[in-house]
C-alpha angles and dihedrals in degrees: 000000000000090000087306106305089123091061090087088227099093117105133167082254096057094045092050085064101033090137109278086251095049110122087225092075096059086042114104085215079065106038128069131313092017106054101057095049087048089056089052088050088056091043087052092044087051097049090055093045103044099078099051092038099250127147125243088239086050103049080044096057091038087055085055091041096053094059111098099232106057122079101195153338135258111213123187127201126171097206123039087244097062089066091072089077107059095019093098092051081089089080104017117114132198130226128225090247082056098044098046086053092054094049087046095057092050088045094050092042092044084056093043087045097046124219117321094023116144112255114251110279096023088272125144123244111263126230104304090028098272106150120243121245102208139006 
């Protein structure tokens, strides 16, 4: 999920020795100031889902899912184990606690990133201009 970045096991130093030919190193998502914001953002959904133990990937699908418009979510894996950890986004809630973490995160780091600045994880805004978690 995002390359990999909602896996929770990306870190600054990972990313400094992704092979010299691997596509993530040309990718904004990987590449300052994104990525570590994209790393906090990790850190945040972690936080939220670890108590309850849920995945990063998983806290990351049930924000999108939560947004009235969208109707569902396309996950990608390229092995069947990935799957494990975003299958049980299907029937995770999250609370308002949760949620209003999350909508703080994207407003402080939309101050802290100025206007025009790309959402974290190189998603769209959705309808009403919050800000995706994951693609």
């Amino acid at each position: 999920m995002a390359s990999g970045l909602l896996t929770g096991a990306m870190t600054l130093e990972r990313v400094a020795t992704l092979p010299r030919d691997d596509w993530r190193r040309k990718s904004p998502d990987y590449q300052e100031p994104l990525l570590s914001r994209n790393l906090r953002l990790v850190r945040l959904l972690s936080a939220i889902g670890r108590p309850r133990g849920r995945s990063p990937a998983e806290v990351a699908v049930a924000w999108v899912l939560r947004h009235p418009a969208v109707t569902g979510a396309i996950v990608g894996a390229r092995r069947p184990g990935q799957f494990k950890g975003v299958v049980g986004a299907a029937e995770f809630r999250l609370g308002r606690r949760e949620v209003a973490e999350i909508e703080a995160f994207f407003r402080l780091e939309a101050r802290r990133a100025g206007a025009g600045s790309p959402p974290a994880l190189g998603s769209a805004p959705l309808p009403g201009g919050q800000p995706a978690a994951a693609r």
